[in-house]
Every structure is written in structure tokens, then in C-alpha cells.
Backbone bond lengths (Angstrom), bond angles and torsions (degrees), N, CA, C in turn:
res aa  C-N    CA-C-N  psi(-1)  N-CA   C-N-CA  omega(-1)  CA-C   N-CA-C  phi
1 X - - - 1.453 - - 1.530 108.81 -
2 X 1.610 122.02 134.50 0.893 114.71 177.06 1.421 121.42 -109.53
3 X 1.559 130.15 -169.71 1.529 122.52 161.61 0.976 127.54 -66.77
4 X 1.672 136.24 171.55 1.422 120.97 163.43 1.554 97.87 -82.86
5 X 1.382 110.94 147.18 1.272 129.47 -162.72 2.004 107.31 -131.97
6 X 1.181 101.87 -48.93 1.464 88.90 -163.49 1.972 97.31 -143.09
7 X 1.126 111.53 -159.67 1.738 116.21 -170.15 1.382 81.91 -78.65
8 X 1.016 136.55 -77.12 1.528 129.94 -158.06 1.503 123.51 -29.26
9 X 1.504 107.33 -34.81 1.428 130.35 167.56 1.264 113.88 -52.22
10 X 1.440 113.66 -60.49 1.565 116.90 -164.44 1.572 104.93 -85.77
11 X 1.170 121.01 -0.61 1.928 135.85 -167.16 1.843 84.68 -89.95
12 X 1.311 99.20 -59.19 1.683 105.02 173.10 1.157 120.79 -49.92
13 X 1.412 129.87 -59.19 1.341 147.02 -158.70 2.009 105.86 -63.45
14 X 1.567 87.92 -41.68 2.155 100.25 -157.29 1.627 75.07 -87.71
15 X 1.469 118.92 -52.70 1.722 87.65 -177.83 1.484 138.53 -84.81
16 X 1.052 110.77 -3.33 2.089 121.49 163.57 1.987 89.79 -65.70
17 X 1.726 120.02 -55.04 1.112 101.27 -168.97 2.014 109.82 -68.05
18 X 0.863 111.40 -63.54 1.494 124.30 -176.39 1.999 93.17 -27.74
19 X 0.890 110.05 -34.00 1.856 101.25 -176.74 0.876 95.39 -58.35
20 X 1.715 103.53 -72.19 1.868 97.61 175.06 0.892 154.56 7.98
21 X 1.507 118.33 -72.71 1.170 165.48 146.27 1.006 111.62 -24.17
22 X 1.320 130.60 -85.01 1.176 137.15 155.95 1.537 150.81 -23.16
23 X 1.664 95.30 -30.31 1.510 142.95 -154.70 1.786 83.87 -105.53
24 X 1.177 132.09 -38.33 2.034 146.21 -149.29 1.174 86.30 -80.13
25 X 1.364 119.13 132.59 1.483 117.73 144.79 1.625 135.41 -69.18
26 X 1.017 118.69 -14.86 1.310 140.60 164.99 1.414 112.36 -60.39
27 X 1.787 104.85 -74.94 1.225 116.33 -171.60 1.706 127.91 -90.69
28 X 1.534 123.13 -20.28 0.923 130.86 111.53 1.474 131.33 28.19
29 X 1.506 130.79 -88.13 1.301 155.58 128.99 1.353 107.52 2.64
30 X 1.398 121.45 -88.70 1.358 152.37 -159.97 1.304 106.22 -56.54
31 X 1.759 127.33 -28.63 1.108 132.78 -156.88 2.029 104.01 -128.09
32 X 0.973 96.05 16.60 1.932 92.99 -165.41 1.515 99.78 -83.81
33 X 1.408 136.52 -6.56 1.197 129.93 -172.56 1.554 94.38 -105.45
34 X 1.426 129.78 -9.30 1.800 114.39 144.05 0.637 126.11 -42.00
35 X 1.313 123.06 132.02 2.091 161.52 172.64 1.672 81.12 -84.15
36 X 1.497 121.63 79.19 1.764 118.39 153.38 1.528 119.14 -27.04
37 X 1.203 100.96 -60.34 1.571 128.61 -171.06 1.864 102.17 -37.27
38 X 1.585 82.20 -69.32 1.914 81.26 178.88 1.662 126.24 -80.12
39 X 1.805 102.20 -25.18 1.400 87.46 171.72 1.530 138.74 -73.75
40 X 1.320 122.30 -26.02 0.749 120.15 176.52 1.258 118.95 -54.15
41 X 1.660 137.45 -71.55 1.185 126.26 178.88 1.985 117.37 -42.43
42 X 1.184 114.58 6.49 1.006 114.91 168.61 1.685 123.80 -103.09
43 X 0.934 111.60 -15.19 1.274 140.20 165.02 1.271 109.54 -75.23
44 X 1.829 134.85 -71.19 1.300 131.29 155.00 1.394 108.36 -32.84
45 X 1.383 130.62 -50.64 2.210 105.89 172.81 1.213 90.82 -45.39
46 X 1.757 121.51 -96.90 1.102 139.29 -145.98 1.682 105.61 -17.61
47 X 1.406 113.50 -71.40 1.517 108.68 -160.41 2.134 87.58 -90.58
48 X 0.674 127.92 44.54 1.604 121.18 174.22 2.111 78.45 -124.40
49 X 1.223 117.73 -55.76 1.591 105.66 -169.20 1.345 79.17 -70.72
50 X 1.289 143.27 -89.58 1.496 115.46 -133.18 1.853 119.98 -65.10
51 X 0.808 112.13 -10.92 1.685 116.53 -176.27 1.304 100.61 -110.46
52 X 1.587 144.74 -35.87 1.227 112.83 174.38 1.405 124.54 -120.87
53 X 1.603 95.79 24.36 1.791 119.05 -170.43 1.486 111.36 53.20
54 X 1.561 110.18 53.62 1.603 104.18 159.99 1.557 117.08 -89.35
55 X 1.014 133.81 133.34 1.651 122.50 150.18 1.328 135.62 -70.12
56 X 2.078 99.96 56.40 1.673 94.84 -174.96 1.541 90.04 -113.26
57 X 1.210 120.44 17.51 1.579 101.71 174.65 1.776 119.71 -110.88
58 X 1.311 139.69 125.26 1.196 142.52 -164.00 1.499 111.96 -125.59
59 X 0.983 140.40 122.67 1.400 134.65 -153.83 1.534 126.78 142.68
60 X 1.524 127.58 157.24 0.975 124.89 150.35 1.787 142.09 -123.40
61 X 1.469 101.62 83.55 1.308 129.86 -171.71 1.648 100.09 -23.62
62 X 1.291 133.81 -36.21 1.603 103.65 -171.49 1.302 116.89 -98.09
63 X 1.603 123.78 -18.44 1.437 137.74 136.61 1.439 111.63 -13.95
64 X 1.434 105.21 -54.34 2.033 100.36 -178.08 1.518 100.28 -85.49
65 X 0.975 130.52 -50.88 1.545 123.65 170.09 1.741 119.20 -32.45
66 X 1.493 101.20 -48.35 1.518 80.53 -163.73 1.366 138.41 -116.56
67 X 1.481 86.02 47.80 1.193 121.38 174.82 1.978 113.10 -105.24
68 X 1.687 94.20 -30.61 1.704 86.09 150.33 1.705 142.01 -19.14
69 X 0.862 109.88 124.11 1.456 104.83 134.24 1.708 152.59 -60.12
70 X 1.435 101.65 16.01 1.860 125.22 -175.36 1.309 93.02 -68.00
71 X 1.562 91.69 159.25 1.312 128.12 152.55 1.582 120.55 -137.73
72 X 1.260 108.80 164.52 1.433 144.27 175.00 2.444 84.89 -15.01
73 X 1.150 92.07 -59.23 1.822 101.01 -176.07 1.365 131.68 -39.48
74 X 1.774 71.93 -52.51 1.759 87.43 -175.79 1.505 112.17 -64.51
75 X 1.741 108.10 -44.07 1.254 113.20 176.32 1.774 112.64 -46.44
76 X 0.954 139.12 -29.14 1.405 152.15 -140.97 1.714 101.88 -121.39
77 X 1.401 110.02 -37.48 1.988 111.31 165.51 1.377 79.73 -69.25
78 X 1.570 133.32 -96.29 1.201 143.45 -122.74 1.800 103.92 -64.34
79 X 1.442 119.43 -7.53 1.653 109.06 149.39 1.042 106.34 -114.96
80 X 1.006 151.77 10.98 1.530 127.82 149.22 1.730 99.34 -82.76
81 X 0.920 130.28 -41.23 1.745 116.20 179.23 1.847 115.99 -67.83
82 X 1.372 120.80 3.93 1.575 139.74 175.22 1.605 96.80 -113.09
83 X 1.269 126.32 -48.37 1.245 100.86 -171.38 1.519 113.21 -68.14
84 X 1.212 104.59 -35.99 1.970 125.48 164.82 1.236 103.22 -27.13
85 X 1.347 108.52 -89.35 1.402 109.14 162.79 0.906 153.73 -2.94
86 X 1.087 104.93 -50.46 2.054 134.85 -172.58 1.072 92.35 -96.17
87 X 1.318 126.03 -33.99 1.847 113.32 -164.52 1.693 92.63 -85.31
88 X 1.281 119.99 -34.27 1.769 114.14 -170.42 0.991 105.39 -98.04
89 X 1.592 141.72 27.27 1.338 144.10 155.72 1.587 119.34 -121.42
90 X 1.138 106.76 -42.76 1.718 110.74 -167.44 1.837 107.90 -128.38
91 X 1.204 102.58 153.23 1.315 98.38 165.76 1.666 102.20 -151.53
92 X 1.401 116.13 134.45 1.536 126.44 153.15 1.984 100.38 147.00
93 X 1.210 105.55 -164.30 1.357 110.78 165.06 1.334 123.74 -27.29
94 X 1.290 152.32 -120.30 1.602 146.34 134.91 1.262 101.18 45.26
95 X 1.268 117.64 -70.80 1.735 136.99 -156.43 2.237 96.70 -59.61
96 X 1.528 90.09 -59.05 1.282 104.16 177.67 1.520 126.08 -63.27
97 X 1.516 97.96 -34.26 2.091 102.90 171.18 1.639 108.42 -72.45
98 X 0.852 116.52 -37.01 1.709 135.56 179.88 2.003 92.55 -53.64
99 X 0.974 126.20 -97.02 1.386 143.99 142.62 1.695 94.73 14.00
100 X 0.954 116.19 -100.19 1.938 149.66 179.90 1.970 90.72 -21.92
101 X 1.482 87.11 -68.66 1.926 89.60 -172.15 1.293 112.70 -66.60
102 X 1.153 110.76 -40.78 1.712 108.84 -174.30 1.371 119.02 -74.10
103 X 1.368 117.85 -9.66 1.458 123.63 161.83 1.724 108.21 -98.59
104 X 1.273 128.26 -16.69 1.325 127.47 138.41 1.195 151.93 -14.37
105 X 2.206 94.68 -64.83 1.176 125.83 -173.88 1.487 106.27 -95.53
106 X 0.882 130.96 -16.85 1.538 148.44 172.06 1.883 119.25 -68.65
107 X 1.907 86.26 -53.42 1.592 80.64 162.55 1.674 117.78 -72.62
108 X 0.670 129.04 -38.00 1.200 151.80 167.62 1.453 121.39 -21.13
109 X 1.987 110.86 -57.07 0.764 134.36 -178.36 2.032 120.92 -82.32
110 X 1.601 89.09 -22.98 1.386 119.90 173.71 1.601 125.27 -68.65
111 X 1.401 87.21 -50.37 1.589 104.15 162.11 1.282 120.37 -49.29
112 X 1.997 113.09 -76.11 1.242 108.25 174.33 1.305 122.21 -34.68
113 X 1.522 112.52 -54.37 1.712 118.21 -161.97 1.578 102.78 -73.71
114 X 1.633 115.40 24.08 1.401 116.97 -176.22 1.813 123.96 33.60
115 X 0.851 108.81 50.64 1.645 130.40 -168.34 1.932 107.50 -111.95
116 X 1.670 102.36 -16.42 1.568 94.39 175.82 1.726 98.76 -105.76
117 X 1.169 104.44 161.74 1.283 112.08 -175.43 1.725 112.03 -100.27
């Protein structure tokens, strides 16, 4: 197993997880009014700028979040089904910042949407 290294990596990584996702009964639900087609390559910016410092992502990721319907759960499937991920695709540095931020951005997102206690 190697690190994530380049776009091809993280194109791999957001779509093995995004099946997932999709695939969850939980999370699933929450996400069925996604356009696949367009999000994904939006997802490849997002984690392509933050993990390998590209500037192809433009946006504000918790703006689309919090307008959800989540809870406290979903937050908690949707990193354990990324760390999954990360552990059955990549391993080293990269593998671990990927991991690190996305449980980051999650609390993060939890907070605002006042969902942590």
C-alpha cells in the first residue's frame, strides 16, 4: 500500500468513499438529492487543494452542509466510512493528514450546526 501521492489518488480515495456513502443506510438518505455527476469532481478540488495544495477548489463546504438534515450520527458514520477508506487504500503521511482533517472538518462543522455538546 502506498501514500496518497497525486490527483489520481484522491479521484480514487473520494470515489471508493462516496459509494459508500451512498451504499449507508444512514447516510444514504441525507445525500439522494446529489447530482453524482457534478459533485464529485468537486470533492476531488476540495481534498486535491487541501492535501496536495492545489487551487482547484472554490467554495464554501459548510454553507452546503448546513442546510442538511444531519445529526450528531451521521457525522460519526460519515468518518468512520473515510477513515475505512483511507485505511483500505493508502497508507503513510498523506493517508494520515487526509484522516486528521476530515475528522477536523467534521468537528468543526458539528460545532457550528450546534450538534456538540
Amino acid at each position: 500500500m502506498t501514500d496518497i501521492k497525486e490527483r489520481e489518488d484522491i479521484e480514487i480515495l473520494v470515489n471508493r468513499f462516496y459509494e459508500k456513502v451512498q451504499a449507508d443506510p444512514l447516510l444514504a438518505p441525507s445525500f439522494s438529492h446529489v447530482d453524482w455527476v457534478t459533485h464529485l469532481p468537486i470533492m476531488h478540488n476540495f481534498w486535491s487543494s487541501m492535501i496536495l495544495g492545489e487551487y482547484s477548489y472554490r467554495g464554501n463546504p459548510f454553507e452546503k452542509h448546513a442546510k442538511l438534515p444531519i445529526k450528531q450520527e451521521h457525522f460519526t458514520q460519515w468518518i468512520l466510512l473515510f477513515v475505512e477508506t483511507v485505511d483500505a487504500t493508502f497508507k503513510g503521511r498523506k493517508a494520515d493528514e487526509i484522516k486528521e482533517r476530515a475528522q477536523n472538518i467534521a468537528r468543526i462543522f458539528q460545532h457550528k450546526m450546534g450538534l456538540l455538546k
